[in-house]
C-alpha angles and dihedrals in degrees: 000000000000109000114228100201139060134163106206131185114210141186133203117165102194150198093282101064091214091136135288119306121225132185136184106191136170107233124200127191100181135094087003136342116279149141150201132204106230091177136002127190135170104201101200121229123242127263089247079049091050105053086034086062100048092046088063081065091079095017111124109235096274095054094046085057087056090053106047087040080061 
């Protein structure tokens, strides 16, 4: 049986380094697809976080392994 209904938590840290994103939604696949956001954060980064980020964007790729690994 196909379930209908999901709730889901998802993630995205983006381009704008302003802090990790997180989500809580309700998610229905019948009859159509919808959702709805139970909960929404953005969680900033510190200021250590912060300088480290916008360094990778010059980081060679070692460096950027490093980075994503911490």
């Amino acid at each position: 049986m196909k379930e209908k209904q999901r709730y889901i938590i998802g993630q995205m840290s983006g381009t704008s380094i302003d802090g990790m994103d997180l989500v809580y939604v309700k998610m229905n696949s019948e009859p159509n697809y919808s959702f709805k956001i139970i909960a929404a954060e953005t969680f900033p980064y510190s200021k250590k976080w912060l300088n480290r980020l916008k360094e990778g964007f010059n980081a060679i790729e070692k460096e950027l392994e490093i980075l994503k690994i911490e």
